[in-house]
C-alpha positions in Angstrom: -20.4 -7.5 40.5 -22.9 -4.3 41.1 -22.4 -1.1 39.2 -20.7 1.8 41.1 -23.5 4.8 41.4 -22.8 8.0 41.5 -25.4 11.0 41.9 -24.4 14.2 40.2 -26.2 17.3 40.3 -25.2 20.2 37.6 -26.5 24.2 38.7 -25.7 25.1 35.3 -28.3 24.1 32.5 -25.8 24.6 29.8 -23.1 22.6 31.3 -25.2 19.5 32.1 -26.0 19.0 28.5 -21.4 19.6 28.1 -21.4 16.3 30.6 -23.5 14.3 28.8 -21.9 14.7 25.8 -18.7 13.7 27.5 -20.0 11.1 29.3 -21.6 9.5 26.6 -17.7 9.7 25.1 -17.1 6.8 27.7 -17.7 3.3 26.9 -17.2 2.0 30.2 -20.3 4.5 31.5 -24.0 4.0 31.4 -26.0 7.0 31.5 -29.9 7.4 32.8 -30.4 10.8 33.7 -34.0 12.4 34.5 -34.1 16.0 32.6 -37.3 18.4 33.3 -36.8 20.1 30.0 -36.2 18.2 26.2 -33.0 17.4 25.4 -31.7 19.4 22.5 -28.0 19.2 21.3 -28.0 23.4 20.5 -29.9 26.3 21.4 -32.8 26.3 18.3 -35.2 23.4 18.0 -35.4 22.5 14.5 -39.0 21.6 14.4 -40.3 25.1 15.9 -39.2 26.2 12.0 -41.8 24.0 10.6 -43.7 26.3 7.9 -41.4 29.5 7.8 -41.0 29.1 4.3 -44.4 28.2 3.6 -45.4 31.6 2.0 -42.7 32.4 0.3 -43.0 32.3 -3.7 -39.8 30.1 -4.9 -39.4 26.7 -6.1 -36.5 24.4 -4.7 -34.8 25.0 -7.9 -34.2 28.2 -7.7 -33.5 28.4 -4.2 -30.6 25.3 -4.6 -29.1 27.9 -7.4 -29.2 30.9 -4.6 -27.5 28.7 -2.8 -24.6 27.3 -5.3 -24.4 31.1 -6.6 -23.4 32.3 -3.3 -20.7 30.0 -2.3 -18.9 30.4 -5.0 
């Protein structure tokens, strides 16, 4: 038996990465899609923040007890 194919084309940028998502969901779907730009799951790439701390003059110690301090 062949796979049914069907061809989808999404205007909105922010919706196709919605339908993926929800495809994915579906265990009876295989997805291959071709995207022009990376895929990220939200709007910030994590690894653009490499080295924004790197000047700043605290220790992981007392940045975890910033931390615990303020959610409490």
């Amino acid at each position: 038996m062949t796979p049914d194919t069907i061809i989808l084309k999404v205007r909105d940028k922010n919706k196709f990465y919605f339908l993926i998502q929800l495809l994915e969901q579906l265990g009876f779907v295989d997805i291959d899609f071709n995207d022009s730009e990376k895929r990220t799951k939200g709007k910030h790439d994590f690894f653009k923040s490499a080295g924004l701390l790197k000047n700043w003059k605290i220790t992981a110690g007392e940045l975890r007890e910033k931390a615990w301090k303020r959610n409490q």
